[in-house]
MARROTI-132816 format. One record per residue (C-alpha): residue number from 1; residue in one letter; x, y, z. Coordinates in steps of 0.1 Angstrom, whole numbers, plus 2048, in hexadecimal, padded with zeros to 3 digits. Last residue first. Example, Ala and Ser with C-alpha at 12.3 -4.5 7.8 and 13.67 -1.06 7.14 Angstrom:
2
 torlum nudo  px  py  pz
      2    S 889 7F5 847
      1    A 87B 7D3 84E
This chain:
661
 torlum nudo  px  py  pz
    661    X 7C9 649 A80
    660    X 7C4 667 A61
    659    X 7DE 67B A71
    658    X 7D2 6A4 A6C
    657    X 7D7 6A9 A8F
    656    X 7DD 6CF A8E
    655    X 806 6C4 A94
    654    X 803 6AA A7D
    653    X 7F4 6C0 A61
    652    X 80D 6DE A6B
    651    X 82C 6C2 A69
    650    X 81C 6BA A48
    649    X 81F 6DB A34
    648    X 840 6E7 A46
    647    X 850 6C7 A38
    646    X 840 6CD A15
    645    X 849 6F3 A13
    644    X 870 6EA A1E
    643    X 871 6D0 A01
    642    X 85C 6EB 9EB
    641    X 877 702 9F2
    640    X 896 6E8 9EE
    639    X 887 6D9 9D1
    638    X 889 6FC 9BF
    637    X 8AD 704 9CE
    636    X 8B9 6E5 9BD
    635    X 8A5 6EB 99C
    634    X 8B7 70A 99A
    633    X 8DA 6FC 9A0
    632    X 8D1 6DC 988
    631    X 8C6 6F1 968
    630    X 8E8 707 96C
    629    X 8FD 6E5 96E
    628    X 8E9 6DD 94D
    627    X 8EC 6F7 93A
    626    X 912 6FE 946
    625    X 919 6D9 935
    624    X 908 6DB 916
    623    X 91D 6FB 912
    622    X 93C 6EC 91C
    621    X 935 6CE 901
    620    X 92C 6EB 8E4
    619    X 949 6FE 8EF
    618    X 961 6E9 8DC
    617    X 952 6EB 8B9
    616    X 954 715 8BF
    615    X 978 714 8C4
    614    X 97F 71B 8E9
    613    X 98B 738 8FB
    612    X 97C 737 91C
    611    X 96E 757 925
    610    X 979 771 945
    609    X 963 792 94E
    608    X 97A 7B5 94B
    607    X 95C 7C4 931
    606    X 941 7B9 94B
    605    X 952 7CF 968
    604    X 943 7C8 986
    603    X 932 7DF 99C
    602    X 938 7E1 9C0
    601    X 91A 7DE 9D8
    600    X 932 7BC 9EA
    599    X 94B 7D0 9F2
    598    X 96F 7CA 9E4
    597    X 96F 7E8 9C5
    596    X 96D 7E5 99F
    595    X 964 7C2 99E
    594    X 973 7AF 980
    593    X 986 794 996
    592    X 96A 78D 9AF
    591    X 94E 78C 994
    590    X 965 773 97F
    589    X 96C 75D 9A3
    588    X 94E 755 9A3
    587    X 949 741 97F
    586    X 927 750 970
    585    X 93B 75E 950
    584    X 949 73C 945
    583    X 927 72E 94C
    582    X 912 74A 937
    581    X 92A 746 91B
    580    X 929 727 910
    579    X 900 726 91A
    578    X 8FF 741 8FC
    577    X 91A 72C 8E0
    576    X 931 73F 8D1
    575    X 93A 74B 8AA
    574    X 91E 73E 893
    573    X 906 749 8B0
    572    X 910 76C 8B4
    571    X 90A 76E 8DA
    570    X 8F3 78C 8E5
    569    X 8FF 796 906
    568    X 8EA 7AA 91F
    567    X 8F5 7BF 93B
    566    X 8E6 7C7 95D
    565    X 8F0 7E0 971
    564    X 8D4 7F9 96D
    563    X 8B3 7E9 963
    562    X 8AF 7D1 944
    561    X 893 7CB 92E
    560    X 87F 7A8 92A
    559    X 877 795 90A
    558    X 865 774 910
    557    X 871 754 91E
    556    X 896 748 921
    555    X 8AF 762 92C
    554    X 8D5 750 92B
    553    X 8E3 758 94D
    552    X 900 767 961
    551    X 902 775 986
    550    X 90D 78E 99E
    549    X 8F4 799 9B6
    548    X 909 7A8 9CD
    547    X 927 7AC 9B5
    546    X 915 7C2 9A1
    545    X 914 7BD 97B
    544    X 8F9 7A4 975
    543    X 8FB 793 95A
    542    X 8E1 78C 93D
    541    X 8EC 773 91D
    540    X 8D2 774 904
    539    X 8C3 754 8F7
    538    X 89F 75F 8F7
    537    X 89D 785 8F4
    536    X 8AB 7A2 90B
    535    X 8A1 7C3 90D
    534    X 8BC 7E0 914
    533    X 8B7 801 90F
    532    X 890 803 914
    531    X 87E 821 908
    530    X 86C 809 8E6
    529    X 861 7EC 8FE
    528    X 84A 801 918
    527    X 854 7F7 93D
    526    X 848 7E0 957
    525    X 859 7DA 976
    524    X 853 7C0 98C
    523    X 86E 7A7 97E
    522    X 86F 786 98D
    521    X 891 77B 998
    520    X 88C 774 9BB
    519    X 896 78B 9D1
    518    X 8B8 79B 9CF
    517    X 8AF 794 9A9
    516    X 896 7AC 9AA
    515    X 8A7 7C4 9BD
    514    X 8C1 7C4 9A2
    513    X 8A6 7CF 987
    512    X 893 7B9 96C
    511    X 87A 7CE 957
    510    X 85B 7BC 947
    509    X 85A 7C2 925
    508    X 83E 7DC 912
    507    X 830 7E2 8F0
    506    X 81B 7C5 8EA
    505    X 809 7CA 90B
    504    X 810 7C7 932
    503    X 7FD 7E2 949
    502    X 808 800 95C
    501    X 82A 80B 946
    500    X 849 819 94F
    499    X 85B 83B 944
    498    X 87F 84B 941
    497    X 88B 823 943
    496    X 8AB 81C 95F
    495    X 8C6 812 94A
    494    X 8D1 7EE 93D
    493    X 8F3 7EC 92D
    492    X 8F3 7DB 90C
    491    X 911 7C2 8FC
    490    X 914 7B4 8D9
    489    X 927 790 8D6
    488    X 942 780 8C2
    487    X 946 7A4 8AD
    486    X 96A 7A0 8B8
    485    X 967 7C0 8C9
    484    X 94F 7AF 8DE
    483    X 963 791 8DF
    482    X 97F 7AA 8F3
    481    X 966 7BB 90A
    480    X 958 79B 919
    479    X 97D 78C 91B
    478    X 994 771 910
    477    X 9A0 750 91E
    476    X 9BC 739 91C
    475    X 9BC 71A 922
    474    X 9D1 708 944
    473    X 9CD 6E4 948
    472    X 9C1 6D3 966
    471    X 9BF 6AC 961
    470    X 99E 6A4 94B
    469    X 982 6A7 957
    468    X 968 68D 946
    467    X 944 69A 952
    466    X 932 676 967
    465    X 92A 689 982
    464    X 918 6A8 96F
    463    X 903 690 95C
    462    X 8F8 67B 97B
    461    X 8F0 694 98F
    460    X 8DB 6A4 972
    459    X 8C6 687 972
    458    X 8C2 685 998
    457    X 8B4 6A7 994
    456    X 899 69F 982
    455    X 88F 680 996
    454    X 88E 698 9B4
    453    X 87B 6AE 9A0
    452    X 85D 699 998
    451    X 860 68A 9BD
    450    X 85B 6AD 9CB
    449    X 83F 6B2 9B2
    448    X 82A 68F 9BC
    447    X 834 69D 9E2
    446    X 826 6C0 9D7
    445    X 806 6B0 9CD
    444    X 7FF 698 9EB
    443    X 806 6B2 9FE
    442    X 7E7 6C7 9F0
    441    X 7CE 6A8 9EF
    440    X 7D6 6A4 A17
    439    X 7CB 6C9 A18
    438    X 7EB 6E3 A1F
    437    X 7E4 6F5 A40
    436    X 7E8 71F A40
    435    X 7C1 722 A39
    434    X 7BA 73C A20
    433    X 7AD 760 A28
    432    X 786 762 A25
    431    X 779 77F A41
    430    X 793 79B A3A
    429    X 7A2 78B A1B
    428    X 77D 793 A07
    427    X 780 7BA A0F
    426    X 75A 7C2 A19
    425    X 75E 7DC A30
    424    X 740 7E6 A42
    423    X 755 7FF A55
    422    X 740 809 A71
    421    X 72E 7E5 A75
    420    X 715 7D1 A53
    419    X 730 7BC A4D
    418    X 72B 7A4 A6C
    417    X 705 7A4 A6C
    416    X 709 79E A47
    415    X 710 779 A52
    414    X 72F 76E A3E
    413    X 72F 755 A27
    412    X 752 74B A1F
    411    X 76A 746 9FF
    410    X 790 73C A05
    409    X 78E 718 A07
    408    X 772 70B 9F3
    407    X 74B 70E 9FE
    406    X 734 6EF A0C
    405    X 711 6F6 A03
    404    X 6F9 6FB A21
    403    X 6EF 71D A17
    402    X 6E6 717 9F5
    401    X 6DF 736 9E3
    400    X 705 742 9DD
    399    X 711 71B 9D6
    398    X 716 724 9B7
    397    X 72F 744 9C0
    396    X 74B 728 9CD
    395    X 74B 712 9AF
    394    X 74C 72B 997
    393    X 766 740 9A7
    392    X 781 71E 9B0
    391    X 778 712 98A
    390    X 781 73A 97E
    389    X 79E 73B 98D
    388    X 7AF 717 987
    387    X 7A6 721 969
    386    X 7B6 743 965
    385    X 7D4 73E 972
    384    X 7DE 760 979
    383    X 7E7 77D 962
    382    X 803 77E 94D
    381    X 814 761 93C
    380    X 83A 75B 93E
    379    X 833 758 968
    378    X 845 76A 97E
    377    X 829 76E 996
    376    X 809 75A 98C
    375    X 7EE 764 9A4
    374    X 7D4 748 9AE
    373    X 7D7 754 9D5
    372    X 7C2 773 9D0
    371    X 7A1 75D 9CC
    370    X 793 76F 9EC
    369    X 76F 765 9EC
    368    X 752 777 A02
    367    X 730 76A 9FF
    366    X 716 782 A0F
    365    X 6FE 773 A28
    364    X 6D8 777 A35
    363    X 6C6 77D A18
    362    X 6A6 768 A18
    361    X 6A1 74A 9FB
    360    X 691 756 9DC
    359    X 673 74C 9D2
    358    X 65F 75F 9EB
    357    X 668 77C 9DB
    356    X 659 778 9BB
    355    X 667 78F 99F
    354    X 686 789 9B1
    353    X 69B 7A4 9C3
    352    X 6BC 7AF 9AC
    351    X 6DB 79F 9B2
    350    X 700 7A9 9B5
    349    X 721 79D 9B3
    348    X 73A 7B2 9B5
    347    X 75D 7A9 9A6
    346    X 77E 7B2 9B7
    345    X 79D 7BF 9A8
    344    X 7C0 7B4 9BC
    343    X 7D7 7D2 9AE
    342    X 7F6 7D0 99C
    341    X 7E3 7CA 977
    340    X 7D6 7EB 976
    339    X 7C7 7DD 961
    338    X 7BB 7B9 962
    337    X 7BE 79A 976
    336    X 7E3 7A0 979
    335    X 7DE 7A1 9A2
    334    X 7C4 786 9AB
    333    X 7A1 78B 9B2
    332    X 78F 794 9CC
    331    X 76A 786 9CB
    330    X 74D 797 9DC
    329    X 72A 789 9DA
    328    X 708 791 9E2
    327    X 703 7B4 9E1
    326    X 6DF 7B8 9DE
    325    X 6D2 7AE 9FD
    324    X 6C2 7CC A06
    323    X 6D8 7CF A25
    322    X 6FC 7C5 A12
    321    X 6F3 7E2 9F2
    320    X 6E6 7FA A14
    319    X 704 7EE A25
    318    X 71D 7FB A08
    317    X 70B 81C A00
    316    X 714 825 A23
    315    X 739 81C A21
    314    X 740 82E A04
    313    X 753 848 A10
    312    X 763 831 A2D
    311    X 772 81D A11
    310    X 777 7FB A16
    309    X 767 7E8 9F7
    308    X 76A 804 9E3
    307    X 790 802 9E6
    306    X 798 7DF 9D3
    305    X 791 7EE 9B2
    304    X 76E 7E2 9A3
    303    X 764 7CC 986
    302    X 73E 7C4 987
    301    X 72A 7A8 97F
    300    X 705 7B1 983
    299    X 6E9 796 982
    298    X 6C2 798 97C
    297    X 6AB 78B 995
    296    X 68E 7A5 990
    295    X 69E 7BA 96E
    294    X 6BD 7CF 971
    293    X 6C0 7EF 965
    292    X 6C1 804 983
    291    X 6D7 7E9 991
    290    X 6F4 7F2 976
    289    X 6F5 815 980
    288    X 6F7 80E 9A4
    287    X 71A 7FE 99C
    286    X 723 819 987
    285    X 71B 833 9A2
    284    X 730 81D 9BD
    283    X 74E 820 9A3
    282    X 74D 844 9A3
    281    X 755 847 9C7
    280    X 766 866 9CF
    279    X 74B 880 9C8
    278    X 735 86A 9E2
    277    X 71A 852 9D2
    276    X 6F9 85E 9DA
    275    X 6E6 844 9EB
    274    X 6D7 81B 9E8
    273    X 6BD 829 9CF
    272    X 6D4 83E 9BC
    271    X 6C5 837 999
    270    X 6AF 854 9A0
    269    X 6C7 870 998
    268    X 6C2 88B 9B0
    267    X 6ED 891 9B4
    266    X 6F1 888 989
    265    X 6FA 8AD 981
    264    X 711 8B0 99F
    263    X 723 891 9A2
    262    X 728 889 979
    261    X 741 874 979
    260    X 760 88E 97E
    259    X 770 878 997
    258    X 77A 85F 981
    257    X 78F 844 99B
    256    X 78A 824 981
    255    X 779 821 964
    254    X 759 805 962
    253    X 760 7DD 95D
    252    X 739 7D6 95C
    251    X 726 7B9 955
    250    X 6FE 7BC 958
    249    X 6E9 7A1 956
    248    X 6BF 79D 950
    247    X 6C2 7BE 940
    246    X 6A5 7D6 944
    245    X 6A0 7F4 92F
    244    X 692 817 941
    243    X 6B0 830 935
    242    X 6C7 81A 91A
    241    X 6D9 839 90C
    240    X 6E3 846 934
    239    X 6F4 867 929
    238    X 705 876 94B
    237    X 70C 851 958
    236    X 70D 83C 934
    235    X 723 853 927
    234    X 718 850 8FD
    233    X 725 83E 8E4
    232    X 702 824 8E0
    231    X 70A 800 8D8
    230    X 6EC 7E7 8D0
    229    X 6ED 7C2 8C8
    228    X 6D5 7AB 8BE
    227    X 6E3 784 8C1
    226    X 6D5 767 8B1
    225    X 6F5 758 8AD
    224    X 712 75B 889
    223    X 70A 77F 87C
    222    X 700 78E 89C
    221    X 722 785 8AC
    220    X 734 796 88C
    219    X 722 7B2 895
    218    X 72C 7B4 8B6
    217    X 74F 7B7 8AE
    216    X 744 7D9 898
    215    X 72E 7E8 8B5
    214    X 74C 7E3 8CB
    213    X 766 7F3 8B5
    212    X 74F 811 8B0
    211    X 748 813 8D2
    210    X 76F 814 8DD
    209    X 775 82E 8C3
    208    X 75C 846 8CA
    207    X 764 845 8F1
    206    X 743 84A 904
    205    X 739 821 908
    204    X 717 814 908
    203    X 70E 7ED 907
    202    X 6EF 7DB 8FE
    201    X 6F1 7B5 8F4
    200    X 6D0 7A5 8F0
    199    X 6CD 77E 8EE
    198    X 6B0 76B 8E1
    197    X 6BC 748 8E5
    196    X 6CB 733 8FF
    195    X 6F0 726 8FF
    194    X 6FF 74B 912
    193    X 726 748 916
    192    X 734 753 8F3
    191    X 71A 773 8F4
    190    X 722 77B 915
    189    X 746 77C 90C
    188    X 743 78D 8EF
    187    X 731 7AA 906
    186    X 749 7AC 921
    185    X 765 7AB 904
    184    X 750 7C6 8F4
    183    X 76B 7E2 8EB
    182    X 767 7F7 905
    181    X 744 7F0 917
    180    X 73C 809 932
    179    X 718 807 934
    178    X 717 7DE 92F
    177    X 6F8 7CF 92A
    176    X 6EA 7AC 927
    175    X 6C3 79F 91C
    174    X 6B9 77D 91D
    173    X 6A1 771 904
    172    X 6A2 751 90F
    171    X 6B1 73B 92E
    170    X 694 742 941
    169    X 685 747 961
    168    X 6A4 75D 96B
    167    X 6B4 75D 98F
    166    X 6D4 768 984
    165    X 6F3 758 991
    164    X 6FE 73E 97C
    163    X 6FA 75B 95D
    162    X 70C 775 969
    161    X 728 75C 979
    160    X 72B 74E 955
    159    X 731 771 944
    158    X 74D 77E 962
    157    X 760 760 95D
    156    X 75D 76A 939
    155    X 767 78A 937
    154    X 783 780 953
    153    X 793 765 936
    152    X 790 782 91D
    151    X 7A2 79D 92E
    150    X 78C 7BD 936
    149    X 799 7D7 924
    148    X 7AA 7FC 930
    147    X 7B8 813 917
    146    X 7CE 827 918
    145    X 7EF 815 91E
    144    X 7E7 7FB 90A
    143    X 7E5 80F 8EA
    142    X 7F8 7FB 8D2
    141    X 7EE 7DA 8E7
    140    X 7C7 7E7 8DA
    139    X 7CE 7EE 8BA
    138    X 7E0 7CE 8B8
    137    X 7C1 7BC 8C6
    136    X 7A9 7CE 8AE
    135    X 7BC 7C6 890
    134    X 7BF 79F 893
    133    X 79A 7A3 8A6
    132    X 78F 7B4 880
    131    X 7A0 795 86B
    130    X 797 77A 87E
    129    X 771 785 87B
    128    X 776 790 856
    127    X 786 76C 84D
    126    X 7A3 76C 835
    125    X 79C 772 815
    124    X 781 78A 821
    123    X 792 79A 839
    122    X 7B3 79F 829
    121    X 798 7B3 80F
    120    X 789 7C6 82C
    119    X 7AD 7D2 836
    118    X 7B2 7E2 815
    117    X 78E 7F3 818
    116    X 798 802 83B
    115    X 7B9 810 830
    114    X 7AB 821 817
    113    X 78D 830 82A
    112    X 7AC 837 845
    111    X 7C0 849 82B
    110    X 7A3 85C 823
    109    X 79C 867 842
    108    X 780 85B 85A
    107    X 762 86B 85D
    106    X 74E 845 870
    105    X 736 839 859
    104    X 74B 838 83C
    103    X 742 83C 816
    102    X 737 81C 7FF
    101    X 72E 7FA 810
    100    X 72B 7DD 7F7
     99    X 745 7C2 805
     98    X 727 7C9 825
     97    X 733 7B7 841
     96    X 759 7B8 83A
     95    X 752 7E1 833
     94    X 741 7E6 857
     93    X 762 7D5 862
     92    X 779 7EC 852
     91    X 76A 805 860
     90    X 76F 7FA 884
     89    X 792 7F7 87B
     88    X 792 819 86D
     87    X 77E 821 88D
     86    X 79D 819 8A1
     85    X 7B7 82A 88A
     84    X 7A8 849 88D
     83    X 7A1 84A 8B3
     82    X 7C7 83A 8B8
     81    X 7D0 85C 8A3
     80    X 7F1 856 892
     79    X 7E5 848 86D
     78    X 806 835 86E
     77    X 7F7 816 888
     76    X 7DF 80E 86A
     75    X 7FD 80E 852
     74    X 812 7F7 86D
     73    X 7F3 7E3 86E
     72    X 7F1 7D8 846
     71    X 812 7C7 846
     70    X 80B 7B0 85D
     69    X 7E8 7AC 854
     68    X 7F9 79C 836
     67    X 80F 789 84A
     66    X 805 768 847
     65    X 81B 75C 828
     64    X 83B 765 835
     63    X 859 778 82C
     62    X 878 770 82D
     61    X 882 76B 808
     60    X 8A3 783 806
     59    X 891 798 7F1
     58    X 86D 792 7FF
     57    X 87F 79F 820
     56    X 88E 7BB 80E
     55    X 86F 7CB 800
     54    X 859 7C8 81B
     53    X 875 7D9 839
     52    X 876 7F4 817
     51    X 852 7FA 81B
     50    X 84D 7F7 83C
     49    X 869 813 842
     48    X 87C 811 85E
     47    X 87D 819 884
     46    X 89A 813 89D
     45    X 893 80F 8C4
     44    X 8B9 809 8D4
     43    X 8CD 81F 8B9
     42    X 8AD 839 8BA
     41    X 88D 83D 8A6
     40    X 88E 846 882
     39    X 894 83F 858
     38    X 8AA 81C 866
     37    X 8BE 813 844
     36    X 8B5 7F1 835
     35    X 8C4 7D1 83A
     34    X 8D9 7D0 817
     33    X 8FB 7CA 833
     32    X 8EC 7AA 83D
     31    X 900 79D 85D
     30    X 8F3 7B8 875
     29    X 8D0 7C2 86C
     28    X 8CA 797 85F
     27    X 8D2 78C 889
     26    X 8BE 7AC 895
     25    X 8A2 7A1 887
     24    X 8A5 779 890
     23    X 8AA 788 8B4
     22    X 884 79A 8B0
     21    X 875 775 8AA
     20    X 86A 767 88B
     19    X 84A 76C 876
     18    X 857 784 85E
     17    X 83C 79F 861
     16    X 83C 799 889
     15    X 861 7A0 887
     14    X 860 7B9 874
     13    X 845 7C7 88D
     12    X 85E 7C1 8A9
     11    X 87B 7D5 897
     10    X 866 7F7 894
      9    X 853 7FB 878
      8    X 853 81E 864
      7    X 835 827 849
      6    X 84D 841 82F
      5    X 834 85F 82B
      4    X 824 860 807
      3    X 811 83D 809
      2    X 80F 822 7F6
      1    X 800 800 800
């Protein structure tokens, strides 16, 4: 596709383009000199033209079948605007609909319209619904950091509990709204979760973009299910579209902390039938919001931050949801659910009154589940395991209307005689924390794992005893700092980033620091991609250049940027092997011998760190070796912890006379 500006790419979309990883990209930069030029960006971030990145990798036959979207996004990404290039997406999904479509609906440039119509042809060949979530989920990583989504596994946690919950005579012609919808996920959800016929999908949202986007996903859900759907840009607050209509569920994942909501035109509102939400509680008028709509036994799903649940401000509003029964379930969820992703969200539960009472058994409870303990720290993945999640939620929030039923650890009834005091503070961990004594079913588990790694580790053992040494003879070795004038290996420094990011996307890497490691080597920084100086890809060498902390690894998993005082190598891998040079460089005494000063906070100088020199041939066996003494020191310390865990595990079941006799 021609246009007058040059459309730049930075090195990760080549490598999307190309279908190989962002190493690969930098491999063909440095050893083919017809690479082209970078046209922008920095030494660390370049940019360069699509069209030229197209032309040489058909050249040089590296480019893939699949990548015709590929090459379409970085033009979408070019039109600037994220408003723009959203509804050209959105357009471009009208136009997959209807091939026969003439104008816009949306007063979009022309470059857009054009952009839009070349993108409805990919769709076409290709599959329009494919083609339009392909481009909607890379607008959407592109502008992570301004938007907020609801991730699909929660969207659909959220969906079933709607529908298990509600007290509906039937399973037809069900009705679901969301006032603050995004891009649908809440919506797509419901629609992917609901088996029964009839279903009505209303949702509101006031950014332009975000509605168009939604409107044009749930399209493609009307085409393929009996589904009508309806999506009003408007604030659903100040500007309520869907005034009077009745939704049998409501899911909501409202914004957070917006304190100009509409207090003082909204203050004799009648939706505020449990009490005028303070100035500084936005999220208690969404959350009244969705009950003014709901029908008699209708469900609410809501998304809230952990502070309404404890807030003296809203403390009032709070007992009358707990007093009325409404409010009939609180779940914390675990950090990484979704943004911001370093807080434990919590989902509200609540129910509407029946049509008939007496159907419905009296409210005397709320059930309060803390589900905080299915986090996934340092896992590849974000977020937390979202099975095991949503099996421990499901099966606690059905036994809501049977008081007898037996609940899983972690989730309580409490009598609403104890919340309803000075605070009424519904915080799930104050009233469901987890028992500190492993079930029988538990130990049983980490024994099965113990043995797993026992038998692991016995394997390594046995390679590492049965290495040849040979009598001690002298070789000689080089330097860091002379192979990388050797062009044997590039080196980075890492720096402190000028910015960090909230939530993970395509466009940030986690940042490891020397805290970190001083802990336990999971990064807790977050940091966009392009301002990073140093981010390391599969295979790289990191070391840590502080005697402290000093050590040497080959990064496995996915890219990951550097703090201050940690380095990454890039090996060339005609020329040295990675694991080759991670043991020579992980020896002790190196970090002793290239420390600038005797204290333990001294920094070492990479440059003055000692290598074997060894034809490449040769280093294959050391390397072999160093993978596999490095794979038995950290499975050592692992068996040691869940050893230690398993020991304290029993010892407390024997001590609380847990002996089955």
């Amino acid at each position: 596709m021609s246009t007058s500006d040059p459309v730049p790419v930075s090195l990760a979309e080549i490598a999307r383009i190309a279908g190989v990883g962002r190493a690969a990209v930098s491999n063909w930069r440095r050893r083919h000199d017809s690479f082209p030029a970078r046209i922008g960006g920095t030494d660390v971030s370049p940019q360069f033209s699509l069209s030229e990145i197209e032309q040489w990798l058909r050249e040089n036959g590296k480019l893939k079948e699949i990548c015709g979207l590929e090459l379409l996004w970085p033009h979408i990404e070019a039109l600037g605007s994220r408003e723009e290039s959203g509804l050209a997406i959105a357009e471009a999904a009208r136009r997959m609909r209807a091939p026969r479509a003439r104008g816009t609906a949306f007063g979009i440039s022309s470059t857009a319209v054009e952009l839009a119509r070349e993108a409805a042809r990919l769709g076409r060949a290709e599959g329009p619904r494919q083609t339009f979530e392909f481009l909607m989920q890379r607008w959407l990583e592109t502008h992570v950091r301004q938007l907020s989504t609801t991730p699909p596994p929660l969207a659909t946690l959220m969906a079933r509990i709607a529908l298990t919950v509600r007290l509906g005579e039937s399973d037809d012609n069900l009705t679901a709204l969301d006032p603050a919808c995004g891009t649908g996920h809440l919506q797509a959800a419901t629609a992917d979760e609901y088996d029964g016929t009839g279903l009505t999908l209303l949702g509101c949202e006031r950014d332009p973009a975000l509605a168009a986007l939604a409107a044009a996903r749930l399209a493609f859900v009307t085409d393929e299910q009996d589904t009508r759907t309806e999506t009003a840009t408007a604030d659903a607050l100040r500007d309520n579209p869907f005034a009077g209509q009745r939704a049998d569920i409501a899911l909501c994942n409202p914004p957070f902390n917006e304190r100009d909501w509409g207090y003082e035109e909204l203050a004799t509102d009648q939706r505020w039938t449990h009490g005028l939400p303070p100035r500084t509680e936005p999220e208690l008028a969404w959350v009244q919001h969705v009950l003014s709509h709901l029908s008699p036994g209708g469900t609410a799903v809501v998304v809230l931050p952990p502070a309404v649940a404890s807030r003296k401000a809203g403390r009032r509003i709070r007992g009358s949801l707990l007093r009325t029964g409404v409010l009939r379930a609180v779940v914390a969820l675990p950090p990484g659910s979704a943004q911001p992703h370093s807080v434990s969200l919590q989902m509200w539960i609540l129910r509407t009154a029946p049509a008939a009472p007496a159907s419905a058994p009296p409210i005397q409870d709320a059930l309060l589940v803390d589900a905080t303990r299915f986090a996934r720290p340092g896992a590849r993945e974000p977020g937390p395991d979202w099975d095991a999640l949503g099996s421990f939620v499901l099966t606690a929030v059905e036994q809501l209307d049977r008081p007898d039923g037996d609940l899983p650890e972690s989730a309580v009834r409490v009598p609403l005689l104890d919340l309803l005091d000075d605070e009424v503070d519904i915080t799930p961990g104050r009233y469901a924390a987890p028992s500190a004594e492993p079930s029988g079913m538990e130990i049983a588990a980490v024994s099965d794992d113990l043995s797993a790694s026992l038998a692991e580790l016995g394997g390594h053992l046995r390679y590492l005893s049965k290495l040849p040494f040979e009598v001690e003879v002298p070789h000689p070795t080089t330097t860091v700092g002379d192979l990388v004038k050797a062009g044997v290996l590039t080196l980075r420094a890492g720096q402190q980033p000028p910015t960090t990011a909230d939530a993970p996307g395509a466009d940030t890497v986690p940042l490891l620091t020397v805290p970190d490691l001083l802990q336990d080597g999971t990064p807790t920084g977050l940091v966009p991609r392009e301002g990073a100086q140093a981010v390391v890809e599969e295979g790289d060498v990191v070391v840590a250049g502080v005697v402290r902390a000093f050590r040497a690894w080959v990064h496995t998993g996915p890219p990951m940027a550097l703090g201050p005082q940690l380095y990454a190598l890039r090996v060339d891998p005609e020329k040295s092997h990675a694991h080759f040079l991670a043991g020579c460089l992980r020896a002790p005494a190196n970090g002793r011998q290239a420390g600038t000063h005797a204290s333990s906070s001294s920094r070492v100088d990479i440059r003055r760190l000692q290598v074997l020199q060894l034809p490449l041939e040769k280093q294959a066996a050391y390397s072999e070796a160093f993978r596999r003494l490095r794979a038995f020191e950290t499975l050592l310390l692992q068996v040691a912890d869940t050893g230690e865990g398993l020991a304290s595990g029993v010892n407390d079941r024997l001590a609380s006379g847990g002996l089955s006799t």
